[in-house]
N, C-alpha and C positions, 0 to 999 in steps of 0.2 A: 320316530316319524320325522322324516325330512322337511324343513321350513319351506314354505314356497319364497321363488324368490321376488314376488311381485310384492310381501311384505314392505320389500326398502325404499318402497314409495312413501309409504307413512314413515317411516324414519329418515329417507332425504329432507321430505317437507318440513319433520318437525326441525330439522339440521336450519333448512333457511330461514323457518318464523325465527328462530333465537337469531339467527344475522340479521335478521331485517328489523326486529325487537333494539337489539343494539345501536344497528343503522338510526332508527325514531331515536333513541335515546339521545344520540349525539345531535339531531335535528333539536329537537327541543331546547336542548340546554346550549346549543349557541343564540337563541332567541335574548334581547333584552330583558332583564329581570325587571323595570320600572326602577320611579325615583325609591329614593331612599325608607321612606314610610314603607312602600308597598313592600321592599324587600324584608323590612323590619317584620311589617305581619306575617310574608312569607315565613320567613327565621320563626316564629312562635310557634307556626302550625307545623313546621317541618321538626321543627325540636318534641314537640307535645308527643306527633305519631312515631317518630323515632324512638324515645324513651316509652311510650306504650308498648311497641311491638319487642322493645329490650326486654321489657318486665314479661313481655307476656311468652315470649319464646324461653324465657328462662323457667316458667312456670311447665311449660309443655314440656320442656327438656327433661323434667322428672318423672311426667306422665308417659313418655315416649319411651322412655331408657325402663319402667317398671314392666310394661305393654310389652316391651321386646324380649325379656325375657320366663316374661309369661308362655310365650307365645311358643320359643326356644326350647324351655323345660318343658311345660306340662300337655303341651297341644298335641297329638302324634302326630306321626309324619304320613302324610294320604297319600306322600307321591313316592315315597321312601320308607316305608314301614320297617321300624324296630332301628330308625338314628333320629339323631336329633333333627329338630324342626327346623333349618338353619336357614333354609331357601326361602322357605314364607317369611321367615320373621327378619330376612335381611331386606327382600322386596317390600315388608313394611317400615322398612329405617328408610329406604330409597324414597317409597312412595309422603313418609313424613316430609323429606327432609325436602322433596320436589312441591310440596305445594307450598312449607315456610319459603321457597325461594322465589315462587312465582308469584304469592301476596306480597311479599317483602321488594320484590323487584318492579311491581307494578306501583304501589303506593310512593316508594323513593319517586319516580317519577310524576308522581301525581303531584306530589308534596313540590316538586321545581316545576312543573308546565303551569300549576293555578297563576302564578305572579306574570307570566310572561303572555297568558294569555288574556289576561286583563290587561298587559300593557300593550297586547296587540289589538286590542277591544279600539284602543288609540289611532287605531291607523283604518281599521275598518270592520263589519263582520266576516270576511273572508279571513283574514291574517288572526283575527280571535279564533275562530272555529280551527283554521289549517293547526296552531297549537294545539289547542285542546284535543284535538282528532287525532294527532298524533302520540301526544302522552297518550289517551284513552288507547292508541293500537299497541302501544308497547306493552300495557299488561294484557289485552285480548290476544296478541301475538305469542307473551313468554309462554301465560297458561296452555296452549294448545301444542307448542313446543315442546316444553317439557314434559304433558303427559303423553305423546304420541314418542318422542325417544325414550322415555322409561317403558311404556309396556311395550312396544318393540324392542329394544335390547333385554327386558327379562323375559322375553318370549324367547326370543331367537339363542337365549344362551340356555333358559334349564327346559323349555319345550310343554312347559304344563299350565293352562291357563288357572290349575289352586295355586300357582307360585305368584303369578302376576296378582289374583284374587288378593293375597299379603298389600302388594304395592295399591291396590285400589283401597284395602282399612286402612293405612298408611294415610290418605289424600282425605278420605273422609273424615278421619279422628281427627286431624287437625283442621278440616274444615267447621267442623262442632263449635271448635275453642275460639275460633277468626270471628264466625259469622255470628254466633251466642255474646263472644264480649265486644265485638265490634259494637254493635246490633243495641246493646246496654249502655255501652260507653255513647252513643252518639247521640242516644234520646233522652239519656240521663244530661246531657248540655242543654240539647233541645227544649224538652220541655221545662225545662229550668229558666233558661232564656227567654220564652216565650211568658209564661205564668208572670214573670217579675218586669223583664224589661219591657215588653209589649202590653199586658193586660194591666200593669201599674204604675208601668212611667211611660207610658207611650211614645218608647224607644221604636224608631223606624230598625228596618229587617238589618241586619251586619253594623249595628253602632257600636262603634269603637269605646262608646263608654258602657258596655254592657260588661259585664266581667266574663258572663257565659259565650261569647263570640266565637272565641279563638277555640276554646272545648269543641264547640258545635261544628265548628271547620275543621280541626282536628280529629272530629268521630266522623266525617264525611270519607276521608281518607280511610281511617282503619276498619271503618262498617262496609260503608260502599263500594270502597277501591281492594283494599287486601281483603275483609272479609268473602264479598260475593263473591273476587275473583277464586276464591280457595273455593267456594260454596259449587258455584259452575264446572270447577276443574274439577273435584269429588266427583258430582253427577257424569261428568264426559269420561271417565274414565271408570266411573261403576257400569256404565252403561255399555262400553266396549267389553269390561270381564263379565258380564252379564251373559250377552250370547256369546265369546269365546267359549264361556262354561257347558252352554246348552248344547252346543256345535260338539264340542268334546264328549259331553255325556252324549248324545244322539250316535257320535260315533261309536262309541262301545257298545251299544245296543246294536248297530248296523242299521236303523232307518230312521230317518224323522217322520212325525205324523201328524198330516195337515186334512183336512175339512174338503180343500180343491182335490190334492192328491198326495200319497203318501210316495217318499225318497229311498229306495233302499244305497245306503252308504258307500262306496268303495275307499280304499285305505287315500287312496291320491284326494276323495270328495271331501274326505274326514278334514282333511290339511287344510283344502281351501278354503272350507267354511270357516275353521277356526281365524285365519288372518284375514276373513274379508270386515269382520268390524272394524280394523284396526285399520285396514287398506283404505274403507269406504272413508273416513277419518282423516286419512291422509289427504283424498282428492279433496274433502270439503273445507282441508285447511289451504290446497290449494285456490279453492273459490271465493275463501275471505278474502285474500291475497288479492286478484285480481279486483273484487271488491271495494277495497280499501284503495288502491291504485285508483281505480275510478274517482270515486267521491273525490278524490285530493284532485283532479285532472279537469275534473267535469265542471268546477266551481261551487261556491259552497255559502252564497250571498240571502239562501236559505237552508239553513243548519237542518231544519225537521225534514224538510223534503230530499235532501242528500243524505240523511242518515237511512231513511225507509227508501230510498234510491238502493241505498248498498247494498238492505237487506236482500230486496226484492234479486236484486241485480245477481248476490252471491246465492240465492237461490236456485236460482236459471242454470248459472252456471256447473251448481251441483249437478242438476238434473241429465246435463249433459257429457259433463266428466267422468260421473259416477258411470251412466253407460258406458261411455269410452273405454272404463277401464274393466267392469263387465266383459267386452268383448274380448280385452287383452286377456285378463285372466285365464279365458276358454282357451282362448289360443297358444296359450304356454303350459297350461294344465293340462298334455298329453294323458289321455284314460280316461277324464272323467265321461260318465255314461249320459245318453240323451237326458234323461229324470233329472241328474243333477247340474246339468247344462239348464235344464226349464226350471228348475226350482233357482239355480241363481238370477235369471230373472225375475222369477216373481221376488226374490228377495230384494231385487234393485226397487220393483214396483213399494215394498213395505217400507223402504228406508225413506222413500220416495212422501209417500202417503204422513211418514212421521213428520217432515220436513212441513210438508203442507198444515198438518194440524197445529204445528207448534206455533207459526205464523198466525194462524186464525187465534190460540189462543193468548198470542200474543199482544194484538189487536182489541180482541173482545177486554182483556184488560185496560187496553187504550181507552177504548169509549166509556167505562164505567170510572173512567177517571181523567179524564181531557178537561178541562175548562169550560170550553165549547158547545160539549155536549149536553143532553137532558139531565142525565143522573147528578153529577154535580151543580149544574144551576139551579136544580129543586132541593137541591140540598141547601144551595147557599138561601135561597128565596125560605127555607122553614126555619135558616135563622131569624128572619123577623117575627118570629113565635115566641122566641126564647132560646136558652140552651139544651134544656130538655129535649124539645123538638127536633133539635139538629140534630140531636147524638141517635135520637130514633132514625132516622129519616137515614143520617151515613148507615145506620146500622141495618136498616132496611133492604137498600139498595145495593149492601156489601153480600147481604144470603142470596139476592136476588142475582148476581155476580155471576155463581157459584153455577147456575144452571149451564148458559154457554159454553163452559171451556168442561163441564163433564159430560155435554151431549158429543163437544168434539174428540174427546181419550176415548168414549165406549164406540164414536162410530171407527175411530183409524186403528182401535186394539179389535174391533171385531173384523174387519176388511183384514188387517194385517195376519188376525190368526186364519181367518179364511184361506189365503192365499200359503202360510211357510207355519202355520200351527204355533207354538208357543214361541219358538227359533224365531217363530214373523214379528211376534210382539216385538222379544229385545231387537230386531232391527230395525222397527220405528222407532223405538226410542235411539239408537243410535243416529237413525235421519235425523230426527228432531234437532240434536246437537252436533250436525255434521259441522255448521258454519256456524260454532260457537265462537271463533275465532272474530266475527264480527259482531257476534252478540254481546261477547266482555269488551270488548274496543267501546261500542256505542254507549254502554254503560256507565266503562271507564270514566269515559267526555265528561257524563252526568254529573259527579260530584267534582271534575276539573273544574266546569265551568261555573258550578255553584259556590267554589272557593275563589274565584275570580270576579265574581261580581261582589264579594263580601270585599274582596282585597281592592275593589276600585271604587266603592266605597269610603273605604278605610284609608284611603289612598290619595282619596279627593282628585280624582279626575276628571269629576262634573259630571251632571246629568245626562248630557247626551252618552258618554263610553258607557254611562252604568245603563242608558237606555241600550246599547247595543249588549253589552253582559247580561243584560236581562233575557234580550232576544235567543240568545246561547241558552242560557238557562233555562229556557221555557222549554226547546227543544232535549236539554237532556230529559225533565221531569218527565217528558212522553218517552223517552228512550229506557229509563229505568220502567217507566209504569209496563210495556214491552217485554223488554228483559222476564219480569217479573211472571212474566203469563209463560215463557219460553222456560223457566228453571222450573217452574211449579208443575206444568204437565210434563216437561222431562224426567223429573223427577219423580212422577207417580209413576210414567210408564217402566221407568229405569227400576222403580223397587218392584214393580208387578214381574219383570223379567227376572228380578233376582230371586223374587219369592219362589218362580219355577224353577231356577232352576236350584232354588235348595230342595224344593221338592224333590228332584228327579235325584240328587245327591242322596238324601233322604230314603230314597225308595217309598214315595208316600203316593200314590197313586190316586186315593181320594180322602178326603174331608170328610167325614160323617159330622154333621151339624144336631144329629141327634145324640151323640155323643160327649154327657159332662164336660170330659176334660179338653173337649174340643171346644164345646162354648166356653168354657174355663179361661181359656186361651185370645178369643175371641174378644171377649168382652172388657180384657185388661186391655188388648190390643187399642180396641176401642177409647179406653180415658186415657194411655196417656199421652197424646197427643194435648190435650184438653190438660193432663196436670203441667207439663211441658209447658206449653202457653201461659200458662198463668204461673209458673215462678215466672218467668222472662219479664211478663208485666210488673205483676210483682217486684221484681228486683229493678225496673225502670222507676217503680214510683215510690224504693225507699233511696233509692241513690238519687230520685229528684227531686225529694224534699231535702236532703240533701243539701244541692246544688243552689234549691231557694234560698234555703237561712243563711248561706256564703254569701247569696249576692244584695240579699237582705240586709245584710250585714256591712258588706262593702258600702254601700250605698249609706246606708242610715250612720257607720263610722268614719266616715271622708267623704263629704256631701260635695267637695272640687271633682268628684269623680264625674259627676251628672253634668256641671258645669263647663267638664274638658280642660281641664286648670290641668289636672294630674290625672294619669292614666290607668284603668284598675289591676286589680294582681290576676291576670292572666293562671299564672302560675297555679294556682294555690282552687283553683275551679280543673283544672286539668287533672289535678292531681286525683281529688275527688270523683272524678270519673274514671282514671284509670284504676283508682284501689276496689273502686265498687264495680266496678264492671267482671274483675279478677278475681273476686271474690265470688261473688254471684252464680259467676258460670260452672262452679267447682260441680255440685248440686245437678245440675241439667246435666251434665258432661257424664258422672256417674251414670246414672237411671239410663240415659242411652244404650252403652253395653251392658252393664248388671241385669237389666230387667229382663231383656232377651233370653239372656244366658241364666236368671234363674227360671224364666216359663220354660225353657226344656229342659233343665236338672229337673223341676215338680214334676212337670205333667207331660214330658215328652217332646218328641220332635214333632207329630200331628198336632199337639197343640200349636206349636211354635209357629206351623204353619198360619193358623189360624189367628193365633199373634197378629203375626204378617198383614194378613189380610184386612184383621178390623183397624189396627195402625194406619194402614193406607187408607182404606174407606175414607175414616174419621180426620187423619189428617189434610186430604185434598180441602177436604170442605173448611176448614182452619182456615188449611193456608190460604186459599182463594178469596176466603172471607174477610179475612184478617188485614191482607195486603190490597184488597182493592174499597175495599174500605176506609182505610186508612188513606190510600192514595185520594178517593173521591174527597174526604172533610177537608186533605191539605189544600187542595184547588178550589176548593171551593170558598174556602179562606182567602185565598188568590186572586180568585176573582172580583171577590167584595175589596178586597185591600187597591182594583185597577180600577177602583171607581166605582163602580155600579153597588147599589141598595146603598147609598151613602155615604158607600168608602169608610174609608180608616178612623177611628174612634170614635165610632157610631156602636148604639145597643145592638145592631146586627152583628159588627165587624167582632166584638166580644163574643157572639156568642160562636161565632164560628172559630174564635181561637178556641173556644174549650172542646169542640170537634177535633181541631187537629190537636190539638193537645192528647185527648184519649187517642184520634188515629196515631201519633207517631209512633208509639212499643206497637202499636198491631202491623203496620207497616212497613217497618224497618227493623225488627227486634222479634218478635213471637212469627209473625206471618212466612218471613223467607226463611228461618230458623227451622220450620217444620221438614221441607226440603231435603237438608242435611238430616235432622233426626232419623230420618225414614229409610235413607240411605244406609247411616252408620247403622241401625237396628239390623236392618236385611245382610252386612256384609257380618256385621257380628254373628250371627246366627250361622252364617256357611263357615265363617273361621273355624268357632268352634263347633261344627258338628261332629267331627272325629271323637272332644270329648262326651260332647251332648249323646252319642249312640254307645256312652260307656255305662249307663245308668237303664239296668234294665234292658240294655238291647234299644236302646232308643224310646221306652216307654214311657224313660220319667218314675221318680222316687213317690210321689202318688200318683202317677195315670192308673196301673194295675186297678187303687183302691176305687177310684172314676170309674171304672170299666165293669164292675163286679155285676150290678143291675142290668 
């Protein structure tokens, strides 16, 4: 089957984001580092994430190199029957080795814009924000780079989207490891830091003489920066092998079948469908682009209203693009039939529709966690109850959360299947993540600017610059709380797409729910989400007791430490969070694949399906719970800490740390963690199904005895 050539759209674009990735890089790093202190701090945080991500890509190097030839030997060959797996299990070295370089290449950058953007804090909030925006566009930029020329060059050279399928487990499996030990490492500082130097020495937020500091600005970068951006990049690129696979399975049958109307295929339709996720991808990294241009052009004197400026802005411009390139496609696609000329329409209209929801649920996570708003201000107001009250009241308003953003997935997964059938879903999830390219940019900023107010701080460059770092910072925590609503429904629709199309891999046509080893299947799906989550918490609050007794320790054995006489061991708190965090993740990283691939060795590949299904269910509801919950107790902390109920060392201001103290593993650690799980489960499950259909015929080692009754 001939490649179209309208593909080398998405591989020009990803060509320019890495130029223009590098173009930002060198903007940044000629910026002023500040006086000497600040670079100092800089130097702490930049050393902590650099020797983190040593340890920890050394650790993945084992898991990578066993994975691979797993993968090699035992997996058969779906696209090559009767040789070695060689094509999937190299596209999963590619797809590895492309997201170590796009967390790795985003964070380097993170680690040098925090100091200079605090020293641009100096000159005004435009010259702070033009920094931070910048570093924040070089990892939004690498990530959508490098996944659009990896699944474009392994398309266009073996022509099978089970080969690219390799490069998308590739991006997820080491998104598991980023976003899991990020996610531990940063709340294992955090709450450590908070517990001792806030609720017992009524240390103000980034004091230099906390021990836990530089840890906690340290886990900003490897949680926030390298992990989300690996976390986002998995999702954007499960989500393009998602409908490339359905588009290919569709074609071998000869028609897709939709609700509005059904497509009979021609061999020229088969083609285009397969590269328009990957095309559609390309224009939307076109529209960050122009995006990003803007906000830098437009002025940026406030940071929140130019970041939802860009959103909006690179929205529009999808919307437009995408047609544009719609019409091109017909018109160089000699043959295709009128049906599949109207069904690539309505597929613009689904991609369309995914773009819009992911927006809304972007947002709806905004308000359940703005400052401003009700849900958090009642939250901060039930701290004058006590602590108990608070932790009810965050946890109240976090299930409460959960409605919005799944009335938004069930209405754009039902319009989308209406309009392109299952093929419709995965390309709302692909809309959704068209202009991810400005989703990881704005993100990025988030934890730039939040190592930047700690480093001007730390830095002493007085209250008004830390009054403008503030200002930045406020704006990121609404851009992460965004982000977070954008990965989370992406990522439900992106594994509902994969589900189907393991299905159709499968040959599973329906689900029997009265069927044992179908609820069998089901109902694991179901917990582990729920056991997932709680090692994660788990492993944040043995690594942050931890983290206490060090700073316990520091404090109560060099009492000059509090005093500012002498400065504490940075070191030796870094450390502790990077063994515990590496540790930790081993556990969660297993159960990810094993579990999958033992529910279809038992009970079959219809279980496995059903796996799938209660996994997602169970985990939307986690995650949405977990991360806007978490977001609501941190702000609401926030807001008590800018005055209001008493301010700072007040029985309110207490009890609201012990809110954010439980939100921070749910929001940073368990909550977006879910994401990736659900992902690598859905891609593990199509990897192996070649072996999964050896047991039994796809039955499964006990489905047959499920089945007997």
């Amino acid at each position: 089957m001939d490649v179209p050539i309208i593909l080398s759209v998405a591989l020009i674009a990803g060509i320019i984001s890495i130029g223009l990735a590098v173009y930002f890089r060198f903007l940044v790093l000629k910026e002023d580092p500040g006086n000497e202190r600040m670079q100092e701090v800089a130097g702490y945080i930049e050393e902590g994430a650099k020797t983190y991500l040593k340890v920890q890509y050394k650790v993945l190097g084992i898991f990578v190199g066993v994975l691979f030839f797993v993968m090699l030997f035992l997996l058969p060959n779906m696209t090559n029957p009767g040789t070695l797996n060689w094509e999937q299990a190299l596209a999963y070295l590619i797809g590895c080795m492309g997201s170590m370089l796009a967390g790795w290449l985003g964070m380097y950058v993170g680690v040098k814009a925090n100091t200079r953007a605090a020293q641009g804090c100096t000159i005004g909030t435009k010259a702070g924000f033009d920094i931070a925006f910048f570093g924040g566009a070089v990892m939004g930029l690498a990530v959508v780079g490098v996944a659009l020329i990896g699944v474009s060059i392994i398309y266009w050279i073996f022509q099978s989207p089970l080969v690219v399928l390799g490069f998308s487990f590739g991006a997820s499996s080491i998104a598991l490891f980023m976003k899991c030990g990020g996610g531990i490492f940063t709340k294992t500082a955090d709450v450590g830091a908070d517990l001792v130097g806030k609720a017992e020495y009524n240390l103000p937020e980034d004091d230099p003489r906390n021990p836990a500091t530089i840890a906690d600005n340290v886990g900003d970068n490897v949680g926030d920066i390298a992990g989300m951006g690996s976390d986002l990049f998995d999702s954007y690129v499960a989500s393009i092998v998602a409908a490339m696979m359905l588009a290919a399975a569709f074609g071998v049958a000869g028609i897709i079948k939709a609700p509005f109307a059904n497509v009979t295929l021609t061999t020229i339709g088969t083609s285009v469908f397969i590269v328009t996720p990957v095309v559609y991808c390309g224009v939307g990294l076109i529209a960050s682009l122009i995006g990003i241009y803007v906000i830098k052009n437009k002025g940026s004197e406030e940071p929140g209203k130019a970041l939802n400026t860009g959103t909006y802005l690179a929205t529009l411009i999808y919307f437009a693009l995408s047609a544009l390139i719609t019409v091109i496609t017909i018109l160089l696609s000699n043959g295709l039939g009128d049906e599949e000329v109207g069904l690539l329409w309505r597929i613009w209209g689904t991609s369309a529709i995914g773009l819009i929801s992911g927006i809304v649920l972007g947002f709806t996570s905004d308000y359940f966690t703005r400052d401003d708003k009700k849900p958090v201000q009642n939250i901060a107001h039930a701290a004058k109850e006590g602590h108990a009250v608070v932790i009810l009241s965050g946890f109240s308003y976090g299930l409460l959360s959960v409605v919005p953003p799944a009335m938004g997935v069930i209405l754009a997964m039902t319009i989308a299947f209406w309009l392109a059938g299952v093929f419709g879903v995965a390309m709302a999830a692909v809309g959704m993540l068209a202009i991810v390219g400005t989703i990881v940019t704005n993100d990025a900023y988030g934890p730039i600017v939040d190592n930047a107010r700690a480093i001007a701080e730390q830095g002493e460059l007085g209250d008004e610059v830390i009054r403008t770092a503030d200002k930045l910072d406020s704006a990121g925590n609404t851009a992460k709380a965004i982000t977070k609503g954008f990965a989370i429904g992406a990522a439900n629709l992106t594994v509902m797409a994969l589900m189907f199309s393991f299905a159709e891999e499968a040959g599973i046509t329906v689900v029997d729910l009265l069927s044992v080893n179908v609820l069998v299947g089901a109902f694991i799906g179901v917990v582990i989400p729920a056991l997932f989550s709680a090692l994660l918490v788990l492993a944040v609050q043995r690594n942050a007791a931890k983290m206490v007794d060090e700073i316990r320790r520091q404090f109560e054995e060099n009492p000059k430490i509090l005093t500012g006489e002498e400065p504490a061991d940075f070191h030796k708190t870094i450390d502790i969070a990077t063994k515990g965090s590496l540790r930790e993740l081993i556990i969660p990283s297993i159960i990810s694949i094993t579990v999958p691939i033992g529910v279809g060795i038992l009970f079959g590949v219809a279980s496995l399906g059903a796996f799938l299904a209660g996994a997602i269910l169970s985990g939307f509801v986690f995650a949405v719970f977990m991360s806007n919950s978490g977001g609501a107790w941190d702000n609401a902390k926030k807001w008590i800490e800018d005055g209001n109920l008493g301010g700072k060392g007040t029985e309110v201001h207490k009890a609201s740390i012990t809110g954010d103290t439980v939100g921070d593993p749910f929001k940073d650690t368990a909550g977006p963690s879910i994401n990736t799980l659900l992902v690598v489960m859905s891609l593990t499950a199509s990897i192996f199904m070649g072996l999964l259909l050896m047991f039994n015929g796809g039955a499964g080692l006990l489905g047959n005895l499920l089945t007997i009754f």
